[in-house]
C-alpha positions in Angstrom: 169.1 117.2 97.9 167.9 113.8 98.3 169.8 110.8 96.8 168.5 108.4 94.9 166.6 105.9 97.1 167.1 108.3 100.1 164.1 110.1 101.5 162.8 113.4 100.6 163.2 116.6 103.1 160.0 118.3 103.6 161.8 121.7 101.3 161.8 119.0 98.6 158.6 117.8 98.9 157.2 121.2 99.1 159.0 121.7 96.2 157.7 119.6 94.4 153.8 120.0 95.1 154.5 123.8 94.2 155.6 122.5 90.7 153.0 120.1 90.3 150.1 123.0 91.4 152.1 125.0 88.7 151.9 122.8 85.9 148.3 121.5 86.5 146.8 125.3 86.8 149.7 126.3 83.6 148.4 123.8 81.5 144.8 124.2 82.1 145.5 127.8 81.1 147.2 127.3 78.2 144.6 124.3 76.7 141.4 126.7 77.4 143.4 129.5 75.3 143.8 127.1 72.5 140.3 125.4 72.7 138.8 128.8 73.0 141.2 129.9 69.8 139.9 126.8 67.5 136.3 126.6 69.1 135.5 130.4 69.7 134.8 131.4 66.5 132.2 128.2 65.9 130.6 129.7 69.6 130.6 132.9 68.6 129.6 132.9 65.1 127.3 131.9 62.5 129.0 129.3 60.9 128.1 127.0 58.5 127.3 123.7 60.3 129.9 121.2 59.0 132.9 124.2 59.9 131.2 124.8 63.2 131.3 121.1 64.0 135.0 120.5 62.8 136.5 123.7 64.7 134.2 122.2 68.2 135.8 118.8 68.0 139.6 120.2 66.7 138.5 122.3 70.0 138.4 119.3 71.8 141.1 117.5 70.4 144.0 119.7 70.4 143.0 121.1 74.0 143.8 117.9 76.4 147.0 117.4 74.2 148.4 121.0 75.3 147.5 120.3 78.7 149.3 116.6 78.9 152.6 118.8 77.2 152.4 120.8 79.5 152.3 119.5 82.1 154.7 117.0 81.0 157.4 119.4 79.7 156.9 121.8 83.6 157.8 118.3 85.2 160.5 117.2 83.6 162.4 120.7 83.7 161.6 120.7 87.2 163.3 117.1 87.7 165.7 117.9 85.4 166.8 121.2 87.6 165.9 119.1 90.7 169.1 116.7 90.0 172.4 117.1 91.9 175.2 118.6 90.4 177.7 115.6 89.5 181.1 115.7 91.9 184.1 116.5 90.3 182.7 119.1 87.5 181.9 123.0 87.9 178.8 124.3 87.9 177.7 126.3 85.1 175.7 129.1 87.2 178.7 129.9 89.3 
């Protein structure tokens, strides 16, 4: 593990563009499943033209804020598990 203000080893740096592939690729799953929850049925159906226009823009609402928690809560679990254990105290997975 690196220190803080030490440099990264190339394991760590691998790492870390693993987690950041997974996250981007995670999240961009998860928001097309909820835009194509909300905004499927206005695609897909007849719907009157008000409710098809309200379920196409909640589409496109809700779906960039899933990806941004996303990708936000893979990243700061990963940095969170990334951190050294503190000297002195056990560790909890031993």
């Amino acid at each position: 593990m690196c220190e803080y203000g030490g440099r990264r080893t190339k394991a760590e740096q691998d790492a870390a563009t693993v987690e950041i592939g997974y996250a981007l690729v995670s999240a961009a799953f998860a928001a097309a499943v909820v835009f194509g929850a909300v905004a499927g049925p206005a695609l897909l159906f007849h719907l009157p033209h008000l409710l098809s226009a309200a379920l196409l823009r909640l589409g496109l609402v809700l779906a960039p804020v899933v990806f941004m928690a996303r990708v936000i809560s893979v990243l700061v679990r990963f940095r969170r598990e990334a951190q050294p254990s503190q000297p002195g105290r056990t560790n909890p997975d031993s």
